[in-house]
PDB file of N, H, CA, C and O in Angstrom:
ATOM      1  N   UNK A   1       0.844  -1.170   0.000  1.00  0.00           N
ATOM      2  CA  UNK A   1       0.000   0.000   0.000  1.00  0.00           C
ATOM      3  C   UNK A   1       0.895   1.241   0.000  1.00  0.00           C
ATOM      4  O   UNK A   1       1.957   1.333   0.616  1.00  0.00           O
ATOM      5  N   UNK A   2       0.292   2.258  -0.827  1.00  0.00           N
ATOM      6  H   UNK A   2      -0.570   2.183  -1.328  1.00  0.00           H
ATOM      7  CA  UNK A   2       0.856   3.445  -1.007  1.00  0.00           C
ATOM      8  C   UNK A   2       0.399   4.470  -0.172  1.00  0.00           C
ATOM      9  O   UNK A   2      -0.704   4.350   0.362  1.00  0.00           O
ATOM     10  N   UNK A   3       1.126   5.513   0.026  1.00  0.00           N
ATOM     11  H   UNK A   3       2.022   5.611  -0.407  1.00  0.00           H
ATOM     12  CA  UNK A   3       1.161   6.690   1.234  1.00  0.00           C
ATOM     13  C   UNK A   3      -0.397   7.138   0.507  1.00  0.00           C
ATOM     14  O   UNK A   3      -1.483   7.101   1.086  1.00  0.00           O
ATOM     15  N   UNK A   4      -0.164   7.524  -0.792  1.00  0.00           N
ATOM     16  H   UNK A   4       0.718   7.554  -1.262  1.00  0.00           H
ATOM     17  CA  UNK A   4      -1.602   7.648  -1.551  1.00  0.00           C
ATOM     18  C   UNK A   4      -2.722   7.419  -1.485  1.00  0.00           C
ATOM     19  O   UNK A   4      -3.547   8.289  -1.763  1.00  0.00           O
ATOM     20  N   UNK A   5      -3.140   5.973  -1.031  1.00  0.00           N
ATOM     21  H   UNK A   5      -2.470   5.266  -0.805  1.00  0.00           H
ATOM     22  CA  UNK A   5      -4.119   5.099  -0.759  1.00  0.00           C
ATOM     23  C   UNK A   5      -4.682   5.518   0.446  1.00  0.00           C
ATOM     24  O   UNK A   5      -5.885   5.270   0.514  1.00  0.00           O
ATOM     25  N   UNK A   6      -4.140   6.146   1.543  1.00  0.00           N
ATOM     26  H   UNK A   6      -3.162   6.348   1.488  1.00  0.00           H
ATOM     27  CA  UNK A   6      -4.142   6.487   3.068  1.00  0.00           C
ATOM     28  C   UNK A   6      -5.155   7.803   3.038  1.00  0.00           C
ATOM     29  O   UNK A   6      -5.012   8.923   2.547  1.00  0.00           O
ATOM     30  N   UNK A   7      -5.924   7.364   3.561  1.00  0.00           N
ATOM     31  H   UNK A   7      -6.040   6.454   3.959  1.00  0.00           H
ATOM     32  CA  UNK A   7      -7.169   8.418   4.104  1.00  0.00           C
ATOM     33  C   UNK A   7      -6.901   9.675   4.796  1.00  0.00           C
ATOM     34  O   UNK A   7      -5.900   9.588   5.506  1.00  0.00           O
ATOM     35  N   UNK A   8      -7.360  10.592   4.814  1.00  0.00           N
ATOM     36  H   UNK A   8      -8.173  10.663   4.237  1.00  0.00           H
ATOM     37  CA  UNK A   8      -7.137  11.712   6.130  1.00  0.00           C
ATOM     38  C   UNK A   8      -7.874  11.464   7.418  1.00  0.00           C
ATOM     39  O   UNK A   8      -8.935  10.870   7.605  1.00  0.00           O
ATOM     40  N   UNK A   9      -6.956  12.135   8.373  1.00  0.00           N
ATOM     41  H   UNK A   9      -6.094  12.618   8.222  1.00  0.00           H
ATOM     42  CA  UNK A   9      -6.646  11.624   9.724  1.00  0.00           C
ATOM     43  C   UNK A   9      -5.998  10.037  10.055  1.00  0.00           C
ATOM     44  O   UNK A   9      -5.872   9.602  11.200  1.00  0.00           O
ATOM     45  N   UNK A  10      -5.683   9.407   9.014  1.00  0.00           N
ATOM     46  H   UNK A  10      -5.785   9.761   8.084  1.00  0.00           H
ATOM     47  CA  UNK A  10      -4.925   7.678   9.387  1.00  0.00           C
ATOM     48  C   UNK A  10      -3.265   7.980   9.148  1.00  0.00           C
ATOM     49  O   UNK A  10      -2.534   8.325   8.219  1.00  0.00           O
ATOM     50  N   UNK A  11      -3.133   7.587  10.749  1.00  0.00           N
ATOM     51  H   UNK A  11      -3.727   7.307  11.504  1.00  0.00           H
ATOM     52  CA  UNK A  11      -1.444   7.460  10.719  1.00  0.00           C
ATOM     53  C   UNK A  11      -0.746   5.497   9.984  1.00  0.00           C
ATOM     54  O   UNK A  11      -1.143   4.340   9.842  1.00  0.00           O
ATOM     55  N   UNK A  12       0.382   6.309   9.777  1.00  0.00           N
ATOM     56  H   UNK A  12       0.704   7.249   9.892  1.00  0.00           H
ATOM     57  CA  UNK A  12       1.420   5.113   8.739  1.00  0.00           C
ATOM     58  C   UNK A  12       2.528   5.297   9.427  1.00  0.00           C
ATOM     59  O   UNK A  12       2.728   6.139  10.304  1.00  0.00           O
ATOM     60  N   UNK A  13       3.712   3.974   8.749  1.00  0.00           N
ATOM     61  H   UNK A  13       3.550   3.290   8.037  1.00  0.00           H
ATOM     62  CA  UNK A  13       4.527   3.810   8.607  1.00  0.00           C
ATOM     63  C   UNK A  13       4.874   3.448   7.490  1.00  0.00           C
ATOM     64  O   UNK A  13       4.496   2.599   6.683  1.00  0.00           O
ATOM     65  N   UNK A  14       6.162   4.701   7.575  1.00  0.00           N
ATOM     66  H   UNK A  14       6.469   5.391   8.230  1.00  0.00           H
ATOM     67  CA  UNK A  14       6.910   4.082   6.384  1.00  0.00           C
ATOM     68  C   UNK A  14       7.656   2.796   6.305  1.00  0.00           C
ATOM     69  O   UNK A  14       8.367   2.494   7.264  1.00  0.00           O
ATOM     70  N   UNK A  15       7.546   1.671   4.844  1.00  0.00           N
ATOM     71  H   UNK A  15       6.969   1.916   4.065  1.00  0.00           H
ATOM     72  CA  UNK A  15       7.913   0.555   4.937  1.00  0.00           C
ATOM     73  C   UNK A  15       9.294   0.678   3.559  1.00  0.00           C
ATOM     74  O   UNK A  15      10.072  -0.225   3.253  1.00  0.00           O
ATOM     75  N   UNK A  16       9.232   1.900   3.031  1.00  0.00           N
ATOM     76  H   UNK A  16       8.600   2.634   3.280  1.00  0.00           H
ATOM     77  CA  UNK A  16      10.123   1.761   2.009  1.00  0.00           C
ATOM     78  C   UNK A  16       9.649   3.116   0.708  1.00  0.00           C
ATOM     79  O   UNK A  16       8.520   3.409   0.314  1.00  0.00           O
ATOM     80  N   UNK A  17      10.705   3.583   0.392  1.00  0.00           N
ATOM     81  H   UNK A  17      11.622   3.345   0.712  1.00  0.00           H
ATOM     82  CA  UNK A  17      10.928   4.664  -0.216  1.00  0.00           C
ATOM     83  C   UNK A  17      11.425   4.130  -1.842  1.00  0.00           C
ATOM     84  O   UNK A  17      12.592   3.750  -1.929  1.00  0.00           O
ATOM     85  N   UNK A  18      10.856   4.110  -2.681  1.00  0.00           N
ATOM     86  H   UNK A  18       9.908   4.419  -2.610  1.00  0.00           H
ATOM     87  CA  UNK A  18      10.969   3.759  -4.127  1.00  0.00           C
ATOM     88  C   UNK A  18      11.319   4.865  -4.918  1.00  0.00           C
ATOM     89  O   UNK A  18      11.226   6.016  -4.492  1.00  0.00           O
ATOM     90  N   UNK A  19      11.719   4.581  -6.059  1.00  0.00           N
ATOM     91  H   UNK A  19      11.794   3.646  -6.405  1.00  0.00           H
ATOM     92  CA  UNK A  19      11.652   5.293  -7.414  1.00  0.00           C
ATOM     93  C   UNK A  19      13.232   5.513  -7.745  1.00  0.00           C
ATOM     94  O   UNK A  19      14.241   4.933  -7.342  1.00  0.00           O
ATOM     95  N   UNK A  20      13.048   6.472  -8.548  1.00  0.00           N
ATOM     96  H   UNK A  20      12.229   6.943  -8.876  1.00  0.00           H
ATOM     97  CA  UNK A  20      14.884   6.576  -9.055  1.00  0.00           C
ATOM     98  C   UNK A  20      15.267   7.261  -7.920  1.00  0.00           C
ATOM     99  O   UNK A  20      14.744   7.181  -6.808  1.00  0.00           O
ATOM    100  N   UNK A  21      16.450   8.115  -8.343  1.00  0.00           N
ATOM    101  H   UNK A  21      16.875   8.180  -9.246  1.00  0.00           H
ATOM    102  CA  UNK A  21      18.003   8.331  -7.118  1.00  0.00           C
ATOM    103  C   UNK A  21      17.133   9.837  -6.474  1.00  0.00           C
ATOM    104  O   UNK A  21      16.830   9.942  -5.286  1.00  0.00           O
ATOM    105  N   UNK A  22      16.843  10.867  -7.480  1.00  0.00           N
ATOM    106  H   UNK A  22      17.089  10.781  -8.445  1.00  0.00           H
ATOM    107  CA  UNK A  22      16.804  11.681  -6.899  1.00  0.00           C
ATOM    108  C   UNK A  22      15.030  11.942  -6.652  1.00  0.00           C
ATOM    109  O   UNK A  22      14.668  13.087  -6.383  1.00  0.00           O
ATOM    110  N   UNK A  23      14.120  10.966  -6.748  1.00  0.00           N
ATOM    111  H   UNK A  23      14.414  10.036  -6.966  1.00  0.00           H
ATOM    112  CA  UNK A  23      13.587  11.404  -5.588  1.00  0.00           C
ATOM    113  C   UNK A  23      13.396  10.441  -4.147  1.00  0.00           C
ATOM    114  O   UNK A  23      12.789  10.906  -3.182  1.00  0.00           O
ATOM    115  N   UNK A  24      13.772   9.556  -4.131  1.00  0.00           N
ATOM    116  H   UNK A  24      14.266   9.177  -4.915  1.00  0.00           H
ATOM    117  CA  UNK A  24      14.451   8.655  -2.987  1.00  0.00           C
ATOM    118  C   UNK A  24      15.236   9.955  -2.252  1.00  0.00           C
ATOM    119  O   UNK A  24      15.106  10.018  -1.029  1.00  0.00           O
ATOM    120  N   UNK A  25      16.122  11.100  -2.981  1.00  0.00           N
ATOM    121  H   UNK A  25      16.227  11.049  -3.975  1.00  0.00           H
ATOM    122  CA  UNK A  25      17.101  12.146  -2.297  1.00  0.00           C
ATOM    123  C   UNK A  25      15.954  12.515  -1.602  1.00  0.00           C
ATOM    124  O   UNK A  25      15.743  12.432  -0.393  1.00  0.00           O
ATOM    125  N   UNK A  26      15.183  12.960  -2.556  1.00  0.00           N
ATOM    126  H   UNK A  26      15.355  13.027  -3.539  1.00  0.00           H
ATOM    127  CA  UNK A  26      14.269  14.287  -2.275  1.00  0.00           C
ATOM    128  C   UNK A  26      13.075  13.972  -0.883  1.00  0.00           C
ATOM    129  O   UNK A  26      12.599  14.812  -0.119  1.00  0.00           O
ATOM    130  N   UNK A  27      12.895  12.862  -0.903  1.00  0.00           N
ATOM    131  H   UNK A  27      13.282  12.180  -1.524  1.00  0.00           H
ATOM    132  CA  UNK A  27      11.761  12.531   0.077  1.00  0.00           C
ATOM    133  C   UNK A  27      13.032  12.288   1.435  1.00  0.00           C
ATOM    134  O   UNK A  27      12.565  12.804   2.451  1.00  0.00           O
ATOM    135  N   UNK A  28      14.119  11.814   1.653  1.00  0.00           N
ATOM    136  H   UNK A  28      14.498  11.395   0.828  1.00  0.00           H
ATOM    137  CA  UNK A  28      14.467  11.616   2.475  1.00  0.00           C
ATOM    138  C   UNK A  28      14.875  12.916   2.777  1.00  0.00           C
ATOM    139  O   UNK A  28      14.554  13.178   3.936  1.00  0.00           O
ATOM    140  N   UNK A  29      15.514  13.947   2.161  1.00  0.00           N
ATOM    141  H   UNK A  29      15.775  13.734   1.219  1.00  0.00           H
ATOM    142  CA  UNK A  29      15.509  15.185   2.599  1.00  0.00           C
ATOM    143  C   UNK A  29      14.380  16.014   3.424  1.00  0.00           C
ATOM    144  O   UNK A  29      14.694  16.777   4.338  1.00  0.00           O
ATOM    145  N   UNK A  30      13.149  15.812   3.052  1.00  0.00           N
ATOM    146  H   UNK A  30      12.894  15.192   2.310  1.00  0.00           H
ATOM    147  CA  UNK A  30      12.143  15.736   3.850  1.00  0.00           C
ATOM    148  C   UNK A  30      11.790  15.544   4.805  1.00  0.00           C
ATOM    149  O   UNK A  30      10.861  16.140   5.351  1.00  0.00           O
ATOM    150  N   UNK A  31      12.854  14.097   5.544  1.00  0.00           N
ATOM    151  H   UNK A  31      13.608  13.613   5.099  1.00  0.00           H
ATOM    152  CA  UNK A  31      12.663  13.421   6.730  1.00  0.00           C
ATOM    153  C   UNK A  31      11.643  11.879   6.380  1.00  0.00           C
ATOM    154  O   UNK A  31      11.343  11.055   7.244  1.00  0.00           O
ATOM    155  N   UNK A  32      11.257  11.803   4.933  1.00  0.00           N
ATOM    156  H   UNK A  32      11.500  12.472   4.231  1.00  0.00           H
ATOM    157  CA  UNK A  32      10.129  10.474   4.954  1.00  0.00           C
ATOM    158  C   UNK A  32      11.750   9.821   4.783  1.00  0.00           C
ATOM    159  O   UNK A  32      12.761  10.267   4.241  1.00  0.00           O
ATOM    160  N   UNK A  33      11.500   8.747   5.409  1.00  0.00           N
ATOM    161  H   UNK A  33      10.679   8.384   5.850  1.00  0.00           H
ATOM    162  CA  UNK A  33      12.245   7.705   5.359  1.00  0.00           C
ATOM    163  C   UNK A  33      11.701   6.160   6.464  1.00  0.00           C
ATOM    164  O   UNK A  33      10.911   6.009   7.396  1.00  0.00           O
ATOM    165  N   UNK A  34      12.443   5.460   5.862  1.00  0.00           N
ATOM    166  H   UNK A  34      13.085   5.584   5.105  1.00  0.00           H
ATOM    167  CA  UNK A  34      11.921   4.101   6.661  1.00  0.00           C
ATOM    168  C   UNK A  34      11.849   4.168   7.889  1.00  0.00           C
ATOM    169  O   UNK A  34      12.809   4.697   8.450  1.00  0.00           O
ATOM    170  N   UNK A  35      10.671   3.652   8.766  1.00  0.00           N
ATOM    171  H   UNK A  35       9.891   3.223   8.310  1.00  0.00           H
ATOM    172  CA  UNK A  35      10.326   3.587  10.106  1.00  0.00           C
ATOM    173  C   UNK A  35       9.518   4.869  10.569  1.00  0.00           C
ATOM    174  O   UNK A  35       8.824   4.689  11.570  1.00  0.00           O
ATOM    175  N   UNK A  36       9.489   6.374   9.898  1.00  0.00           N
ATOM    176  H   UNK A  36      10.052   6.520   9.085  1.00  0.00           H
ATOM    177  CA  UNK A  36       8.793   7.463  10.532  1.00  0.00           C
ATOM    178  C   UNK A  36       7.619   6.975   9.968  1.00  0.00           C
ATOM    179  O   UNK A  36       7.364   6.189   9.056  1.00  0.00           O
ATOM    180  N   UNK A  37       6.709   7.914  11.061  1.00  0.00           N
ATOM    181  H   UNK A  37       6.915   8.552  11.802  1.00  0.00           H
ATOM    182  CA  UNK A  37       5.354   7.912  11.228  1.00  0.00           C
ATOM    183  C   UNK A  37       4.729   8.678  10.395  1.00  0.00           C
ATOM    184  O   UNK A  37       4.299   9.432  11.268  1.00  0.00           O
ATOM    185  N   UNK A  38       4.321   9.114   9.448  1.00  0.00           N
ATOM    186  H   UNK A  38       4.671   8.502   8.739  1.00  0.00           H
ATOM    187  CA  UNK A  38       3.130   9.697   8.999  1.00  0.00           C
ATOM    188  C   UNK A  38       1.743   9.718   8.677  1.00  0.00           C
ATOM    189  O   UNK A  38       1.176   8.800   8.085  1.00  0.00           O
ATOM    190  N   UNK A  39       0.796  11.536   9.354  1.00  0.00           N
ATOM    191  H   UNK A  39       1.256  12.282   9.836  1.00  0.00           H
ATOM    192  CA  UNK A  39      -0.476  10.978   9.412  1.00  0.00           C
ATOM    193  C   UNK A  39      -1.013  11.907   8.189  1.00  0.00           C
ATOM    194  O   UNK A  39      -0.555  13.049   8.207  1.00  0.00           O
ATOM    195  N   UNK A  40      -1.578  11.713   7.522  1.00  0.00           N
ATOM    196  H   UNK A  40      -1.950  10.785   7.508  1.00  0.00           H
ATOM    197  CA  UNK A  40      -2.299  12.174   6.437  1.00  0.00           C
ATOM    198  C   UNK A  40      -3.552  13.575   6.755  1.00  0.00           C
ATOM    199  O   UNK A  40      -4.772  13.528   6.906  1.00  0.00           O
ATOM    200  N   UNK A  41      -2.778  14.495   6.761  1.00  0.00           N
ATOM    201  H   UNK A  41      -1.787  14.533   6.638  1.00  0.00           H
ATOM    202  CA  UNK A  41      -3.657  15.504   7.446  1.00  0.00           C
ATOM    203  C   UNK A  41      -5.220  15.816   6.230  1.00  0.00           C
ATOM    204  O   UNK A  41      -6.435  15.682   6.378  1.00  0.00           O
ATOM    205  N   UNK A  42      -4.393  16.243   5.159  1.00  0.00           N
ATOM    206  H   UNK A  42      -3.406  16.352   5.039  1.00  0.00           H
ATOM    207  CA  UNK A  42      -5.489  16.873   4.191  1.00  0.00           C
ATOM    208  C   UNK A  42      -5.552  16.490   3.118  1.00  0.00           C
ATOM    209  O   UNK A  42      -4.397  16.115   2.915  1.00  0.00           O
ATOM    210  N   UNK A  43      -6.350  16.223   1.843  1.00  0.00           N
ATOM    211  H   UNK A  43      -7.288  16.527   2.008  1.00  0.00           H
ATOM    212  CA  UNK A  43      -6.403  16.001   0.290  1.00  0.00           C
ATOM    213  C   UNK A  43      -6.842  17.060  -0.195  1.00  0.00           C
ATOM    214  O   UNK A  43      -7.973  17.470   0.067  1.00  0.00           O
ATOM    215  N   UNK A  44      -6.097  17.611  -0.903  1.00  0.00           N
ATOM    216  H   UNK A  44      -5.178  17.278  -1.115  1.00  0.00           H
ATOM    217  CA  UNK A  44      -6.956  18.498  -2.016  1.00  0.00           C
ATOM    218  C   UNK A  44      -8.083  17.777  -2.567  1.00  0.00           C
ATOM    219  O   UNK A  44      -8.054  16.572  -2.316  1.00  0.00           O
ATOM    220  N   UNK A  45      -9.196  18.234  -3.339  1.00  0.00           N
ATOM    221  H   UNK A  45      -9.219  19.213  -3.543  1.00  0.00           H
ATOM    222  CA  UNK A  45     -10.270  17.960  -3.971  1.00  0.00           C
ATOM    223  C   UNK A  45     -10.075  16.732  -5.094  1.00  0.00           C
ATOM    224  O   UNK A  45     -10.755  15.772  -5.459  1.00  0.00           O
ATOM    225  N   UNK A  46      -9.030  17.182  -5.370  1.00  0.00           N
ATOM    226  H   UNK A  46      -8.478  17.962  -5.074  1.00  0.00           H
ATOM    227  CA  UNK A  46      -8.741  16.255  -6.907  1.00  0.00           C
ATOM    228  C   UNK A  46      -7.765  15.466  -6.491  1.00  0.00           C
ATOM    229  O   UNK A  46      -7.090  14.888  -7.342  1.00  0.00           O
ATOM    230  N   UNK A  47      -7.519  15.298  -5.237  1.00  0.00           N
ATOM    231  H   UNK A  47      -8.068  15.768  -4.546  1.00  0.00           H
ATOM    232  CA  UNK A  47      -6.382  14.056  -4.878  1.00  0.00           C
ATOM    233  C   UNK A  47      -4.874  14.476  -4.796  1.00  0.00           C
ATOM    234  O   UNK A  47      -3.891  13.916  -4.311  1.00  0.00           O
ATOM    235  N   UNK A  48      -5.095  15.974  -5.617  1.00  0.00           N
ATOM    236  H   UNK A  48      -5.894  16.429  -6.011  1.00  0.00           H
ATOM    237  CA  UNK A  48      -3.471  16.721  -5.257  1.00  0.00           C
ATOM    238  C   UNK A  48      -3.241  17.614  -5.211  1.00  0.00           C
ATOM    239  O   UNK A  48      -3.754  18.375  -6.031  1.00  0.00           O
ATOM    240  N   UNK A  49      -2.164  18.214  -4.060  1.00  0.00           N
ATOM    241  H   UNK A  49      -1.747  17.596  -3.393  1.00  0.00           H
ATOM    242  CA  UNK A  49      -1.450  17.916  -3.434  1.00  0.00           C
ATOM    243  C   UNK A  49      -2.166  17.235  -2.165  1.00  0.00           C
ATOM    244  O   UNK A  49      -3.370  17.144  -1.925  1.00  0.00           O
ATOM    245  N   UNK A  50      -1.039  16.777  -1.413  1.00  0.00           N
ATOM    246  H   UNK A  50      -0.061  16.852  -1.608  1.00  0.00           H
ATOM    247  CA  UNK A  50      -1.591  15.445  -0.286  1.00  0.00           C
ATOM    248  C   UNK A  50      -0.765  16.441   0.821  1.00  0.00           C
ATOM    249  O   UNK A  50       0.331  16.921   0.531  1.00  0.00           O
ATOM    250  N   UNK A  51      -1.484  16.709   2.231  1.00  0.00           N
ATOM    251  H   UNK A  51      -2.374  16.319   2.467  1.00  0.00           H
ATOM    252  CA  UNK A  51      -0.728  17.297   3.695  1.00  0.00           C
ATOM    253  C   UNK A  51      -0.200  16.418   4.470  1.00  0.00           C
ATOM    254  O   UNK A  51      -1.162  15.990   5.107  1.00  0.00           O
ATOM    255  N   UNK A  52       0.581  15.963   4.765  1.00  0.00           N
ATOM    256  H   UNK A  52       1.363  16.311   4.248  1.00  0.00           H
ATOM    257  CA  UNK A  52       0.784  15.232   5.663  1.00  0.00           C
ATOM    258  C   UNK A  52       1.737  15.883   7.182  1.00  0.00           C
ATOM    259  O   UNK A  52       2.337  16.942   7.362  1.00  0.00           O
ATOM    260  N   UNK A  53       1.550  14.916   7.891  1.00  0.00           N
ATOM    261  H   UNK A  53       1.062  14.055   7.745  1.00  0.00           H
ATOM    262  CA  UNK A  53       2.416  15.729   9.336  1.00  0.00           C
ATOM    263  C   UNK A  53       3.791  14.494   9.767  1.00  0.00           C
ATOM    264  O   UNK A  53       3.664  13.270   9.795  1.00  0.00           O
ATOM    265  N   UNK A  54       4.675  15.057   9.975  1.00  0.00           N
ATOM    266  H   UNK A  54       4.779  16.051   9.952  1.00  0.00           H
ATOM    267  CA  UNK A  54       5.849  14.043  10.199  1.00  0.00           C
ATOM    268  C   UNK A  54       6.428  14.641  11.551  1.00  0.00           C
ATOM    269  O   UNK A  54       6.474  15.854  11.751  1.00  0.00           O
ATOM    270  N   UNK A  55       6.843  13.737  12.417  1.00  0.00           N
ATOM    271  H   UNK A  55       6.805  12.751  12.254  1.00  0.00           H
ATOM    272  CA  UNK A  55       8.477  14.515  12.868  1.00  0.00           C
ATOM    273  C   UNK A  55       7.570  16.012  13.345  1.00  0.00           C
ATOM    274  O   UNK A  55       7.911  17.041  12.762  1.00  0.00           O
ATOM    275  N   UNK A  56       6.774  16.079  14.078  1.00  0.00           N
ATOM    276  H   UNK A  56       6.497  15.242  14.551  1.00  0.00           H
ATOM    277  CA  UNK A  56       6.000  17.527  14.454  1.00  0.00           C
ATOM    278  C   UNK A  56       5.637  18.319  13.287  1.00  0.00           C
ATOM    279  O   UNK A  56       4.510  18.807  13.377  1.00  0.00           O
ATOM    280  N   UNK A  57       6.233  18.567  12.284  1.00  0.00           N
ATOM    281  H   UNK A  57       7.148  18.170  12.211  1.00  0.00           H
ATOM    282  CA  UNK A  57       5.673  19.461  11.180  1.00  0.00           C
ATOM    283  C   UNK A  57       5.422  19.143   9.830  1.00  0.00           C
ATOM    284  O   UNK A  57       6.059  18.159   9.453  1.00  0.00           O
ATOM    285  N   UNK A  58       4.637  19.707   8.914  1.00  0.00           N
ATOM    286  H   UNK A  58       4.120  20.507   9.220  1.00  0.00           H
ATOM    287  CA  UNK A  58       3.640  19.345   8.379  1.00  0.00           C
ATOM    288  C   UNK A  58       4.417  19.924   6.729  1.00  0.00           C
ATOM    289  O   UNK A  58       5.216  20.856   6.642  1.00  0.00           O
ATOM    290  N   UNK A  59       3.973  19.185   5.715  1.00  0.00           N
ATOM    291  H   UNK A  59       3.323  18.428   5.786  1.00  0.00           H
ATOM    292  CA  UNK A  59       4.397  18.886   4.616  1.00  0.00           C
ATOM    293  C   UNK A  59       3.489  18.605   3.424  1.00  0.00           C
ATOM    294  O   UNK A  59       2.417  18.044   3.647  1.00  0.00           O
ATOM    295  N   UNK A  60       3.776  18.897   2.345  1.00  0.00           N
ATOM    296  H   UNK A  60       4.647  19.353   2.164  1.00  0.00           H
ATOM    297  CA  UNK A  60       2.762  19.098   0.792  1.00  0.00           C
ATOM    298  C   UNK A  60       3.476  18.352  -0.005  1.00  0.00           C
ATOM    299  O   UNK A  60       4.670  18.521  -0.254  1.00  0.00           O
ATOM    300  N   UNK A  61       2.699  17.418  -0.474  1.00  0.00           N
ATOM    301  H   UNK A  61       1.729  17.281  -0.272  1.00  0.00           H
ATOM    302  CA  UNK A  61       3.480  16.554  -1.236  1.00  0.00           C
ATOM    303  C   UNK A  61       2.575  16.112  -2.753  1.00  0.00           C
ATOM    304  O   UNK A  61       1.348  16.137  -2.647  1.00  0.00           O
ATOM    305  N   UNK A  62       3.151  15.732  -4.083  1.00  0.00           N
ATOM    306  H   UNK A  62       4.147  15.712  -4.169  1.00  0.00           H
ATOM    307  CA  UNK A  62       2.175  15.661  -4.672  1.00  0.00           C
ATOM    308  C   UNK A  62       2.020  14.292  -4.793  1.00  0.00           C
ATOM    309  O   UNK A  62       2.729  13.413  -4.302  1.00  0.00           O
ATOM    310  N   UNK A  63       0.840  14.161  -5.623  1.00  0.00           N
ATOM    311  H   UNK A  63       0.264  14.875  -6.022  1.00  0.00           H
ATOM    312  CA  UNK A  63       0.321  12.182  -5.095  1.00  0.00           C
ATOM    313  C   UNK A  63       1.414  11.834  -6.322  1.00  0.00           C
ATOM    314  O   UNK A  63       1.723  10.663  -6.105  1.00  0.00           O
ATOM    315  N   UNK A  64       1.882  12.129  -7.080  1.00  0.00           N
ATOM    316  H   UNK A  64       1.631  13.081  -7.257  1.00  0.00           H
ATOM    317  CA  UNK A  64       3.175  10.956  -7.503  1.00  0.00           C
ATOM    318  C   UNK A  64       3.908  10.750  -6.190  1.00  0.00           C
ATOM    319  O   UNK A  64       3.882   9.655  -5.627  1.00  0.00           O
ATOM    320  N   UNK A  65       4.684  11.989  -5.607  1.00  0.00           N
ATOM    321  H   UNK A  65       4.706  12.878  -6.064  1.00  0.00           H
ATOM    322  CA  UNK A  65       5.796  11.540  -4.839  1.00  0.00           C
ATOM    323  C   UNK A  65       4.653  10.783  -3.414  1.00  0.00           C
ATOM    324  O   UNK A  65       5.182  10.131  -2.514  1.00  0.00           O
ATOM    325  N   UNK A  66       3.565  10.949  -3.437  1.00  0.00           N
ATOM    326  H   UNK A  66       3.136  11.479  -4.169  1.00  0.00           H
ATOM    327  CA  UNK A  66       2.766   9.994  -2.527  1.00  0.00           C
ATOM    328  C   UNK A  66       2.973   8.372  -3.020  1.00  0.00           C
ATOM    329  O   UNK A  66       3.117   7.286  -2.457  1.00  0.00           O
ATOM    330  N   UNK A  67       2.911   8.795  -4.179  1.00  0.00           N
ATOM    331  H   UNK A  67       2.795   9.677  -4.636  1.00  0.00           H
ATOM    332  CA  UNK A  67       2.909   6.997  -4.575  1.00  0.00           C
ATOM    333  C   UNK A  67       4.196   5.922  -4.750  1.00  0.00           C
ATOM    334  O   UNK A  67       4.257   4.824  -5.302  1.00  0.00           O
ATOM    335  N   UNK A  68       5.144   6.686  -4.070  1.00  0.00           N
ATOM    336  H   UNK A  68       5.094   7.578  -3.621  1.00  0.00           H
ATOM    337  CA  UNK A  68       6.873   5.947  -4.019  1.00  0.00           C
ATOM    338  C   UNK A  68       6.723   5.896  -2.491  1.00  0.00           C
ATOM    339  O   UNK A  68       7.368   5.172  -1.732  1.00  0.00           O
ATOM    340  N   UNK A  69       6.171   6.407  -2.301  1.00  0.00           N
ATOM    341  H   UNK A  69       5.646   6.995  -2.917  1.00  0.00           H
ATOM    342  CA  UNK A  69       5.915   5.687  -0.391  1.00  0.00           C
ATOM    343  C   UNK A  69       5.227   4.908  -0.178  1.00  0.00           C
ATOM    344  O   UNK A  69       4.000   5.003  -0.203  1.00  0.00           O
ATOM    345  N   UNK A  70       6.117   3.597   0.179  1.00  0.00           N
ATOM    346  H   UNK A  70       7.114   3.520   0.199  1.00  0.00           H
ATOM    347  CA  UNK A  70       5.376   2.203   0.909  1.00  0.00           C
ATOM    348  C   UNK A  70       5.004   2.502   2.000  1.00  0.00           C
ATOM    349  O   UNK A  70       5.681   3.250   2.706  1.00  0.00           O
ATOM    350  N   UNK A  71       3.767   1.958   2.423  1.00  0.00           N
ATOM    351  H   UNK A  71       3.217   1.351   1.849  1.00  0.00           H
ATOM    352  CA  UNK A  71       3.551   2.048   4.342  1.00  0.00           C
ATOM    353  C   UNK A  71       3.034   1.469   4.221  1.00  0.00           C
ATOM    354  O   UNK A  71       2.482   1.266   3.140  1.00  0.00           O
ATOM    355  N   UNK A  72       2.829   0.685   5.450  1.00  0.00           N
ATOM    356  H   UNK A  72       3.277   0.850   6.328  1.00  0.00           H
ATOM    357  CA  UNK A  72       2.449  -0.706   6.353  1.00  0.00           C
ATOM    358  C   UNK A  72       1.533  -0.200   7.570  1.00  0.00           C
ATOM    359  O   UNK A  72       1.106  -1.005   8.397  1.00  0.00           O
TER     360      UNK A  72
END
């Protein structure tokens, strides 16, 4: 299951960070990386951009880079 798939207000774990080099960079620069928690704060209307909250503060992400995040 993808970070994508995840409803608002449902917390995750990350199980694995996919895709090529630099956005594997780019999301771990972020702080998503294997084992943090993220809870899915908001959806835009049309599914994008996606809010999420990590690590105390809160983050915009678009549903591609939603969909290279595994969570369990």
């Amino acid at each position: 299951m993808t970070l994508k798939e995840i409803g608002v207000n449902h917390t995750c774990i990350v199980s694995k960070v996919v895709g090529d080099k630099a956005i594997k960079k780019r999301l771990m620069d972020m702080g998503i990386i294997k084992g943090v928690s993220i809870k899915v704060v908001k959806i835009a209307p049309l599914g994008d951009p996606i809010q999420i909250e990590l690590k105390g503060y809160e983050l915009t992400i678009r549903k591609e880079e939603a969909d290279k995040i595994i969570v369990g």
